[in-house]
C-alpha positions in Angstrom: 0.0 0.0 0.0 1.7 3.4 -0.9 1.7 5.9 2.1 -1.1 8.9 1.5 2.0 11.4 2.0 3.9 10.0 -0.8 4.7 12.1 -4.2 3.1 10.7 -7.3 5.3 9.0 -9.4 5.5 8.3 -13.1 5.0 4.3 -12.6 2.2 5.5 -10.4 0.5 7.4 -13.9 1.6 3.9 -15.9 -0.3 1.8 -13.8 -3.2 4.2 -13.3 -3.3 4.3 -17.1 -2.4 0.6 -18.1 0.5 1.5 -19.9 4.0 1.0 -19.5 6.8 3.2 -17.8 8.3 4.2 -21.3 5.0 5.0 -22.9 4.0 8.0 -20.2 7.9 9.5 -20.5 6.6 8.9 -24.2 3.3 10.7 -24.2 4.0 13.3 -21.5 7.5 14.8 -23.2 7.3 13.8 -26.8 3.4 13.6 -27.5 4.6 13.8 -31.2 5.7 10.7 -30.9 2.6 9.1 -29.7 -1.0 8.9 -30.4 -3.7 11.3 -29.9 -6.0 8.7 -28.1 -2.7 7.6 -25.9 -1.5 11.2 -25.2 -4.9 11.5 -24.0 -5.4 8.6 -21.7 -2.1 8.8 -19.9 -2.6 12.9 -19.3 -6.2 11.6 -18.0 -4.4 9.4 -15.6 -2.0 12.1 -15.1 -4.3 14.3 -13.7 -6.5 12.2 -12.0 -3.5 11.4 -9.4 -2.5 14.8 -9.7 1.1 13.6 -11.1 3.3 17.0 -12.1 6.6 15.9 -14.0 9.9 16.9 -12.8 11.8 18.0 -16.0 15.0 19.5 -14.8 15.6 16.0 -13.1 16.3 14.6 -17.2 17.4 17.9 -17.9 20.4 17.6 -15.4 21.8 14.2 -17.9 21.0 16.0 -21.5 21.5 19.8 -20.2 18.0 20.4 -22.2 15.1 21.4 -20.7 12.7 21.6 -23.4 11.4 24.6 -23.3 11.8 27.6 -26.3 11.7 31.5 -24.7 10.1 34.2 -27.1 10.2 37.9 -26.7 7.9 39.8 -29.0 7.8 44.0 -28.5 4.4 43.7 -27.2 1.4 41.6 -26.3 -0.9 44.1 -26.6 -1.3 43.6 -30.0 -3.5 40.9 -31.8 -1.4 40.0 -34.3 1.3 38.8 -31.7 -1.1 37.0 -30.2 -1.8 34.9 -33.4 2.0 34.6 -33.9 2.5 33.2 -30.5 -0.5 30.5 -30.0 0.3 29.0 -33.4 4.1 29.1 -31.9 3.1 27.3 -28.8 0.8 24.8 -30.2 3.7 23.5 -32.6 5.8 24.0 -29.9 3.8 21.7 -27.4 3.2 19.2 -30.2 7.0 18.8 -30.3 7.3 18.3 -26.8 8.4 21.7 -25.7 7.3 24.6 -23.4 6.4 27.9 -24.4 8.5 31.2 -21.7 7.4 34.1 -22.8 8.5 37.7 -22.6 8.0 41.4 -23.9 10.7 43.9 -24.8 8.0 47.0 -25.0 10.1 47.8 -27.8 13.2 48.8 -25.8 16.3 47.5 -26.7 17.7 47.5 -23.4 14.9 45.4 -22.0 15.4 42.8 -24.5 18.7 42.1 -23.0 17.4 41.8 -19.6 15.0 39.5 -21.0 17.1 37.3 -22.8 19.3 37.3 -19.8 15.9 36.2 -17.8 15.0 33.5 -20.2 18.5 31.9 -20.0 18.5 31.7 -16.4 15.1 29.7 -16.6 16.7 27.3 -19.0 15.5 28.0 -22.2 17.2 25.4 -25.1 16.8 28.1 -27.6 14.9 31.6 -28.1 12.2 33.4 -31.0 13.1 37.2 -31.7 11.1 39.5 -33.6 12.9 41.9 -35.9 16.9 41.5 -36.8 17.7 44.6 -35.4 19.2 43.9 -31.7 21.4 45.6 -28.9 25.0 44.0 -29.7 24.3 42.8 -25.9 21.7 40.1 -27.0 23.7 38.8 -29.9 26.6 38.7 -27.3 24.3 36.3 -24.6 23.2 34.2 -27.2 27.0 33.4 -28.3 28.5 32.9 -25.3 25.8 30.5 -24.0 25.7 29.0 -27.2 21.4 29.4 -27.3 20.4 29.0 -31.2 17.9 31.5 -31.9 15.5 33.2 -35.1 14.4 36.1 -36.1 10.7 36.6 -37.0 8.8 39.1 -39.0 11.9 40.2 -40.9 13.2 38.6 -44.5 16.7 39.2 -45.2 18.7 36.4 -46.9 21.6 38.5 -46.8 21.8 37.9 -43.0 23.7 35.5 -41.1 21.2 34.7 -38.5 18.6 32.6 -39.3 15.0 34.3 -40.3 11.5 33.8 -41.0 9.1 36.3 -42.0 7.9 38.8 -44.7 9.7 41.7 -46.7 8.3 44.4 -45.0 10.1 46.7 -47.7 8.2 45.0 -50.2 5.0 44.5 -49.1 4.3 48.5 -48.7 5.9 49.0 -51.6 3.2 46.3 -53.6 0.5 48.7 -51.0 1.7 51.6 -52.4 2.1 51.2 -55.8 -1.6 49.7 -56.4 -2.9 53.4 -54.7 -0.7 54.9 -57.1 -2.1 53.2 -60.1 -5.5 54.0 -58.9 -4.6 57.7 -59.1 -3.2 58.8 -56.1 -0.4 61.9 -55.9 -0.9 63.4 -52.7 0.4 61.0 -50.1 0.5 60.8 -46.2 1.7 58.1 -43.6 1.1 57.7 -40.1 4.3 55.2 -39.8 5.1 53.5 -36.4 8.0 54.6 -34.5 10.8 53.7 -36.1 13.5 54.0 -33.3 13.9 50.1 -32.1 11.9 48.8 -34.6 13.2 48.2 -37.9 10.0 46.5 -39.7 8.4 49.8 -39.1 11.2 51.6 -40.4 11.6 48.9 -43.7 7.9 50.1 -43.8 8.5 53.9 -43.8 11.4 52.9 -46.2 8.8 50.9 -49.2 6.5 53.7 -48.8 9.3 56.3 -49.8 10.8 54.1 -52.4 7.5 53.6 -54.3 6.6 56.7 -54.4 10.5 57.9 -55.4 10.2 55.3 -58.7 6.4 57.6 -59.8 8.7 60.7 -59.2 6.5 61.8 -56.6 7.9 63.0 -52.9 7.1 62.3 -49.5 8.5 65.2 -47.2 8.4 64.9 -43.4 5.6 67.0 -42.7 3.6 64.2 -44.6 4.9 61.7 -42.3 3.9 61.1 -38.2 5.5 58.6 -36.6 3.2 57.3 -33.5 2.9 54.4 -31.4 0.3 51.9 -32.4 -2.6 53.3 -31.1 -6.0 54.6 -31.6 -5.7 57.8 -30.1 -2.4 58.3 -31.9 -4.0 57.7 -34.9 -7.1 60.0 -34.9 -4.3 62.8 -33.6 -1.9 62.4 -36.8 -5.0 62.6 -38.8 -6.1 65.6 -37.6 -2.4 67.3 -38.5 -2.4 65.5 -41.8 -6.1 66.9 -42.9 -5.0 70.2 -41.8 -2.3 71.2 -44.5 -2.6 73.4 -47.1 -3.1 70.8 -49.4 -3.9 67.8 -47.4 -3.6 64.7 -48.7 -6.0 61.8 -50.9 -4.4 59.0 -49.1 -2.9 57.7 -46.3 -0.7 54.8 -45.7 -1.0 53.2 -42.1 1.9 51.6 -40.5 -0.5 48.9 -39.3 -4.2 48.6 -39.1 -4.8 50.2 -35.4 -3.4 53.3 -36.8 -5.6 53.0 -39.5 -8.6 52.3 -37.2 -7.5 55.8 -35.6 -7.8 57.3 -38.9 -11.2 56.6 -39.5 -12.9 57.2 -36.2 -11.0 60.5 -36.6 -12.5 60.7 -40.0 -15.8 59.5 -38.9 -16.1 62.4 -35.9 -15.0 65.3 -38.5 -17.1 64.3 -41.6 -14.6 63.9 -43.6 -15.8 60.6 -45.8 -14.0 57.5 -46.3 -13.2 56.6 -49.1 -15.1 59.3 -50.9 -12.6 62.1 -49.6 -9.7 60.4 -48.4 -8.4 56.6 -48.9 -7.0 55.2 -45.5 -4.5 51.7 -45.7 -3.8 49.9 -42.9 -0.9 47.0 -42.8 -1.6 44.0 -40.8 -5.2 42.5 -41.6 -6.7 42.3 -37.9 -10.2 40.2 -38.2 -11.8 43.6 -37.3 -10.8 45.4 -40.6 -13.0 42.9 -42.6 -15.6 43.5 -40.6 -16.1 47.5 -40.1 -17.4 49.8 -42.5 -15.5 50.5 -44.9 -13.3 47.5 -45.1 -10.4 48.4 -44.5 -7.5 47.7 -47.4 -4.7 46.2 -45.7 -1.6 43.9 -46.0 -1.6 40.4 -44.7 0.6 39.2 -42.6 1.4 35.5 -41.9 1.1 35.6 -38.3 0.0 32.1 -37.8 2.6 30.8 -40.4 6.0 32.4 -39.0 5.0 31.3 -35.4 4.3 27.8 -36.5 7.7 27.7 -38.5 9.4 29.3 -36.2 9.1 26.1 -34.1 9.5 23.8 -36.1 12.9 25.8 -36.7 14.1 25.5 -33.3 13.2 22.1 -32.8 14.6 20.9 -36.1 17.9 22.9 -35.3 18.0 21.4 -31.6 17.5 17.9 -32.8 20.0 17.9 -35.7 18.1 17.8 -38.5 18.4 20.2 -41.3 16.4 23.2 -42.4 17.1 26.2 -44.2 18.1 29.1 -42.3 16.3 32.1 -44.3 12.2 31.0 -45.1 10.0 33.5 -46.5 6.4 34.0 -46.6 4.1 35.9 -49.2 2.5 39.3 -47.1 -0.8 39.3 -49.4 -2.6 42.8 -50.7 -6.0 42.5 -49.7 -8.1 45.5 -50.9 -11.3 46.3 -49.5 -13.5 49.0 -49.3 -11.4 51.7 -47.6 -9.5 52.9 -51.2 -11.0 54.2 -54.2 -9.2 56.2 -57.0 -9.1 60.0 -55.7 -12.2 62.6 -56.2 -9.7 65.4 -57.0 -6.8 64.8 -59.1 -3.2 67.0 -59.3 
């Protein structure tokens, strides 16, 4: 008879479950590697005895703890969200935990947190961006921690990456308001300081617009964080110059929801008087009115890749170290070709 007092073991869960010894390690760390209807008995079993497995005690013999640290700028932010469950489902399915942390777009902070993540054990870490304080890069050497950079596209690089071309996808944004008439540009463009997919952004907007022949000086550009409010109040500036603008380019879609609300309160009508893009595709800008015209990012694809990148690369098996994915044009409602023409 086992003592009340004494700790669940794991040949407590095997017998509880019928199984053998092997099959719970099996189903409890690499459920990958076993069936749905068996992961699901033995973690029935599991927590009908209340059993909690001790990791670190196998992570002492192969120095892995099975566990992948993220840091994303913020997770106030919907997209991120998306990102990071399809990163921790894959992750999970592989056998791996999910630590996760936010930088709050300080570069500083990032190194604190990668710090932080190390200390807990983490066998390898998800970055957004490729931009980092030389601190980071310096952690991750020493300590020998493989990591990727998400939301970024550079082949060029030497650190792995998976993500979009953010350079290119305003630049496809662009260039389909241009050729439905548009001259007289705006952007309300996220900070660019410690964030270089906003400035990439900023950068396919100018570059566009620099192949037409057509400008875009500062005073047609507010850089803001991603908020509402600081999107109706770089709209209100914008709409007030002498010759205000036909369109505006949104560094992502809450800017762009900012926009129109500021639009909506001042009569000015969209898109009848002014075109607004956003850059993101949140599920609410198919839904309000107008639909908002927007770029598509793969959220759910980079997180899901992103672990089977870390996993693969822990394990030994190859992958390649620079993936992209396709950042889709989706027009909607929110453009039409301009009422007044230069």
């Amino acid at each position: 008879m086992k003592p009340a007092d004494s700790p669940i073991t794991i040949k407590d869960v095997a017998r509880k479950a019928g199984v053998s010894v092997a099959t719970v390690s099996r189903a409890l760390n690499k459920p990958g590697r076993a069936s749905a209807e068996m992961v699901a008995q033995v973690r029935a079993a599991a927590d009908a005895l209340g059993y909690i497995p001790y990791r670190a005690a196998g992570s002492l013999v192969s120095k892995r703890f099975k566990a992948v640290g993220a840091i994303v700028p913020t997770i106030d932010n919907a997209i991120f969200a998306q990102a990071l469950h399809a990163l921790q489902s894959r992750l999970n399915a592989h056998g791996y935990t999910l630590l996760l942390a936010s930088n709050h777009y300080d570069a500083a902070r990032e190194v604190a947190e990668v710090q932080s993540l190390i200390e807990h054990g983490v066998d390898a870490i998800v970055l957004v961006g490729e931009t980092h304080h030389p601190g980071v890069l310096r952690l991750l050497e020493s300590k020998r921690i493989p990591f990727v950079n998400t939301w970024i596209y550079n082949p060029a690089s030497p650190a792995p990456c998976i993500g979009f071309d953010n350079r290119a996808a305003m630049m496809r944004l662009t260039n389909y308001l241009l050729d439905l008439g548009h001259r007289r540009f705006a952007m309300i463009a996220g900070l660019t300081q410690n964030n270089d997919r906003a400035a990439q952004r900023l950068e396919g907007a100018r570059a566009a617009l620099a192949a037409r022949g057509i400008a875009l000086p500062p005073e047609r550009i507010i850089e803001s964080p991603y908020t509402i409010a600081a999107g109706r109040s770089a709209l209100r500036v914008l709409m007030h110059a002498p010759e205000p603008p036909t369109v505006i380019l949104c560094g992502n879609d809450i800017l762009a929801f900012g926009a129109i609300c500021e639009c909506i309160a001042t009569g000015i009508s969209v898109p009848q008087d002014l075109s607004i893009a956003g850059f993101d595709d949140f599920e609410l800008s198919s839904h309000m009115t107008p639909s908002l015209t927007t770029i598509r990012v793969p959220a759910i694809e980079m997180g899901t890749c992103a672990a089977d990148f870390v996993v693969s690369h822990l394990e030994g098996k190859p992958m390649p170290i620079h993936i992209e994915f396709e950042a889709e044009l989706i027009v909607r409602g929110s453009t039409v070709p301009p009422a007044r023409q230069d």
